[in-house]
N, C-alpha and C positions, 0 to 999 in steps of 0.2 A: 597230654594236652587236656586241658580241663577249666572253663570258663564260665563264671556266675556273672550276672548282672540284677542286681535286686528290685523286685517291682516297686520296689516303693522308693520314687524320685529323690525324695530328700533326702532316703540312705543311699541313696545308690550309689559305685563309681565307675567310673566307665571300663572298658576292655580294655585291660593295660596295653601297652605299650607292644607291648613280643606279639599280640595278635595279627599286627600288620606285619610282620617276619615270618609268621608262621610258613611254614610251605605244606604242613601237614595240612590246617586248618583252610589252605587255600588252594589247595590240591580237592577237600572233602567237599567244601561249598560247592565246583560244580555240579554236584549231584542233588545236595541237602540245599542251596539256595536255584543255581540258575537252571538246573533240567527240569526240577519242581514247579519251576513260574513260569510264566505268561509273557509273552515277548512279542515287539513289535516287530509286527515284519515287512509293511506296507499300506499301500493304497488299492484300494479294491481294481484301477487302472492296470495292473500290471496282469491283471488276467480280463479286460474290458470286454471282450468277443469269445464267443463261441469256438473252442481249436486253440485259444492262447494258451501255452502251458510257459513258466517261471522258473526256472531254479533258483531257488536261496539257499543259504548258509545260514543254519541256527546261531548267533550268536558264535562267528567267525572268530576267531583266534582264542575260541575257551573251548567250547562243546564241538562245532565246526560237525554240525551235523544237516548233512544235504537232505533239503524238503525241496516238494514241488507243490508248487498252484496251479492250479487245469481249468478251464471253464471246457465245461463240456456239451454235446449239441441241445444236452436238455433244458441250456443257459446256467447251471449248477455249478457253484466253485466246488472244487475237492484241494485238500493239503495232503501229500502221500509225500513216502517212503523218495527219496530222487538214489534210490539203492534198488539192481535189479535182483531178485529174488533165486537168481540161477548160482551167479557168482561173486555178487557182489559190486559190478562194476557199475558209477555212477550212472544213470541211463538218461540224462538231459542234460547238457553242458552249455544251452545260452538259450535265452528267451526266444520264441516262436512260435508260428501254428502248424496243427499238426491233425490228423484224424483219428491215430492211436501213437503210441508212445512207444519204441519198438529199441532193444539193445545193439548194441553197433557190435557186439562182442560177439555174441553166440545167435543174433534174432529174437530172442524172444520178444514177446508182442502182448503187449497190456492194452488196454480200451482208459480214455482217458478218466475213468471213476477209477483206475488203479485194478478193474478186475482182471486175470488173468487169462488171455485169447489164444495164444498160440505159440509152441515150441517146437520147431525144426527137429527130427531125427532122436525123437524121442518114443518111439514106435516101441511097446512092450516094456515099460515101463510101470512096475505096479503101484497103485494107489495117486496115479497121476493124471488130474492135477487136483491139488486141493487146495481148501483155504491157504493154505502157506504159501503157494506159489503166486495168488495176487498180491499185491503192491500194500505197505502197511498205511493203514490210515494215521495221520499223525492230528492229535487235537488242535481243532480249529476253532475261530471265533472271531466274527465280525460286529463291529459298534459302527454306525455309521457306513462310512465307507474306506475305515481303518479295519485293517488284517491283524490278528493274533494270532501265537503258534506257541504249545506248550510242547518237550522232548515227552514228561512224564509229571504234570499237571498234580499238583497237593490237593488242590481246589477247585473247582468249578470257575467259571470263566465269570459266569452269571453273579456268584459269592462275592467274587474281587471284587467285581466292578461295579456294584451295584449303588456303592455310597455316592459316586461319582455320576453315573448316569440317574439318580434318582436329582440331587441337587443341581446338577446342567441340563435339566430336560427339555428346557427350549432353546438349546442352541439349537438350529437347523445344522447339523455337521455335515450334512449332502452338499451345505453352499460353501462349504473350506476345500478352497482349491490349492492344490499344491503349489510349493514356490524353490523351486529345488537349485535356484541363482543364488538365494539367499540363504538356503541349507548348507551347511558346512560340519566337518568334523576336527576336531581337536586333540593333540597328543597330548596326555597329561602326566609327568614324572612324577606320579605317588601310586599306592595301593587305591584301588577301586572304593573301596568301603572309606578312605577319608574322603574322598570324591564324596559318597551322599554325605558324611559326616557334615562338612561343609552344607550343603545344599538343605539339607533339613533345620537347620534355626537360623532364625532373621536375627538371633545376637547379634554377629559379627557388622550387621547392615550400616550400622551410624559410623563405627572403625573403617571400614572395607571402601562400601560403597558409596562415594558424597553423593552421585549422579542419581542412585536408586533414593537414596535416602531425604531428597529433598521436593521427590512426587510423592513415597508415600507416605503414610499416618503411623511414624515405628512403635507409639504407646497402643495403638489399634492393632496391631499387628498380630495372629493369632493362628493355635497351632490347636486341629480339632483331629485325633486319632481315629480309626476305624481298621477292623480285623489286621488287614494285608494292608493298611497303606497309612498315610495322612492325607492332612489338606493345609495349607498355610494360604491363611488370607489375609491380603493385603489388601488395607480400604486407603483413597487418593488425598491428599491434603487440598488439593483443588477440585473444581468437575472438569476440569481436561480428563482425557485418556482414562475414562470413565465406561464401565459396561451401563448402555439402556436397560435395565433390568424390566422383566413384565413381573405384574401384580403375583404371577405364581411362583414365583423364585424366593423362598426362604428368606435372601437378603435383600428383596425389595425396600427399598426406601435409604440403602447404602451404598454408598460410594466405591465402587468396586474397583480396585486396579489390575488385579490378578487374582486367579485361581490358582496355587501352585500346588499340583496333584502328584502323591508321589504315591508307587505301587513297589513293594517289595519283589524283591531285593534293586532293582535298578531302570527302573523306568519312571521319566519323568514328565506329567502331560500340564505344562503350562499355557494356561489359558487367559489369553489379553481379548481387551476388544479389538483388535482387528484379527484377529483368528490362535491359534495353535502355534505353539513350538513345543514336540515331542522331543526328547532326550533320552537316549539310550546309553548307559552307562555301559562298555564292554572291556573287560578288564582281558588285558593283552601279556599280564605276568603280573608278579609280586608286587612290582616297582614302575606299571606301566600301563597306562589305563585310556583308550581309545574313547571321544566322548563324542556322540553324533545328534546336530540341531536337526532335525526336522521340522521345517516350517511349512506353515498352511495357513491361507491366507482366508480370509471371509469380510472386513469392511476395509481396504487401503488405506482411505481416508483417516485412518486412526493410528497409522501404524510410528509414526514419528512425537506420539503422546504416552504420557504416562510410564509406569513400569517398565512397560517393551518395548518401549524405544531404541534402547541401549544395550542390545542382550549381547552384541560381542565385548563392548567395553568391559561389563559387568562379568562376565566369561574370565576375562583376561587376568582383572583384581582376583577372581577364584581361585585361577590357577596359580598365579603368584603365591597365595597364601598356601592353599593345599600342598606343595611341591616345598615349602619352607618345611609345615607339617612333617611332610615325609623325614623330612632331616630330623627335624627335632625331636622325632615321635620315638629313633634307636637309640638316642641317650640311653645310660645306662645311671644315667641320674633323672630319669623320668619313669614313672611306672605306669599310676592312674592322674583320672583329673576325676572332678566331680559334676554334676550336673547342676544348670539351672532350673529349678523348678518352674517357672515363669517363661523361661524362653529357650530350654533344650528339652520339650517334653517329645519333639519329634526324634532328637538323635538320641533319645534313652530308650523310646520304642524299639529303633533299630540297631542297639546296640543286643539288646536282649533279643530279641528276633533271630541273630546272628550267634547268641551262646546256646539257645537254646534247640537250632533247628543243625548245631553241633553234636549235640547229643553229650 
């Protein structure tokens, strides 16, 4: 296995065709793309009190690695190990409160920061207990009052996410309320990686989407790179469905319809005026890709204008096309395509991102 992608767009051609078959290549990525990044994992609510502790799954049907959220009496969130330290066995199986966090297996008994309190019928036992026997701390990171969880983090949380929190500085994201009626997930019959393929260039938008394509401005349309991610801006052909931008916002005096924020390898935080719809890309096999809206809501009033209005319709055209993709991508009469310089500078990012973090 062995995959180039040339920095230079107008040479470039994209990851042939066998990438998306690969099992080697997508066996490797969860270590070299999804253990490495930063992953959503919620809303600061799910641990809102003091005694709440969480169990999640990292990124369920790839890595399926058990974390926990604790708030603890000091009002302090912690993200630990949801693995006990004796034998292994998970040590929190549903949301609840709790005053320490104790295994149903053997006892043992942690303090809800993950340190290690107390093990039953361990009397003479040398060198016990030590660092090892507390709860592992797993890399944490909160924006707003969204939750991030890295297995084993390439970069710093602050690194990623900085292009993003520097240019939406005044959103108040404390006033995005969850809207979990309107959150929905989606099965998608292709490889995960044509899933962003698709999602990162507004090409296909005049072809694909009429609906999208006739709030926004598609010659305005525009793809700005940074380390781990992009940005795709889309500005309104009307002032409906339009961000009030204040004087400090870089694209004051433009007609905003959407932020679409994408962080490698699979996180997607699309930004409308009436609030958030996060997207997590969770690839469930080779051929099989789980895709989750998380909506947040912040003006109502907006939410049947512009861009966002239509986000399942515009979902639906995706998957249609991506799922054709999949088919057409094993030809054996297809290998490479080439890039737009002008309107696939985001999927040529992320195609090299993908050869290169191959090794």
């Amino acid at each position: 296995m062995g995959y180039f992608v040339d920095p230079d767009i107008a040479k470039a051609s994209t990851l042939p065709g066998t990438y998306y078959s690969d099992q080697d290549a997508y066996h490797k990525g969860k270590e070299a793309y999804f253990a490495a990044s930063w992953q959503f994992i919620g809303h600061e609510d799910l641990v809102k009190v003091a005694g709440q502790v969480a169990p999640i799954d990292l990124l369920p049907g790839l890595l399926d690695e058990p974390i926990l959220l604790t708030r603890d009496t000091q009002d302090q969130v912690h993200c630990l190990s949801n693995v006990c330290t004796h034998r292994g066995m998970k040590l929190c199986e549903g949301a609840s409160n709790e005053r320490f966090l104790r295994c149903r297996y053997h006892g043992r008994r942690f303090g809800l920061d993950g340190a290690f309190q107390h093990m039953p019928e361990f009397d003479g036992v040398e060198g016990f207990p030590s660092e090892a026997d507390s709860l592992s701390r797993v890399p944490f990171a909160q924006w707003g009052p969204f939750l991030f969880a890295a297995a084993a983090p390439r970069v710093p949380f602050e690194q990623v996410f900085a292009p993003i929190k520097e240019r939406l500085s005044w959103l108040p994201l404390d006033e995005f309320i969850a809207d979990p009626v309107n959150s929905r997930d989606y099965m998608v019959r292709c490889h995960w990686a044509l899933y962003v393929d698709n999602y990162l260039e507004g090409f296909h938008i005049p072809f694909i989407h009429s609906g999208l394509n006739e709030v926004i401005d598609y010659e305005a349309y525009r793809t700005e790179t940074f380390d781990w991610g992009n940005l795709q801006l889309a500005e309104a052909k009307g002032g409906e469905g339009v961000f009030n931008l204040p004087t400090s916002s870089p694209d004051y005096g433009l007609q905003i319809s959407a932020y679409y924020y994408w962080i490698f390898p699979n996180l997607m935080l699309n930004f409308y005026p009436w609030g958030l719809s996060i997207n997590v890309v969770r690839p469930l096999g080779p051929a099989l890709t789980k895709v989750s809206f998380v909506r947040f809501v912040w003006d109502a009033s907006k939410i049947a204008h512009g861009a966002g209005a239509e986000l399942d319709r515009v979902e639906r055209e995706d998957e249609q096309v991506v799922e054709l993709v999949q088919r057409g991508i094993h030809s054996r009469f297809y290998s490479r395509g080439r890039f737009s310089p002008l309107r696939e500078q985001g999927t040529h990012q992320f195609h090299r991102m993908l050869a290169e973090l191959l090794g």
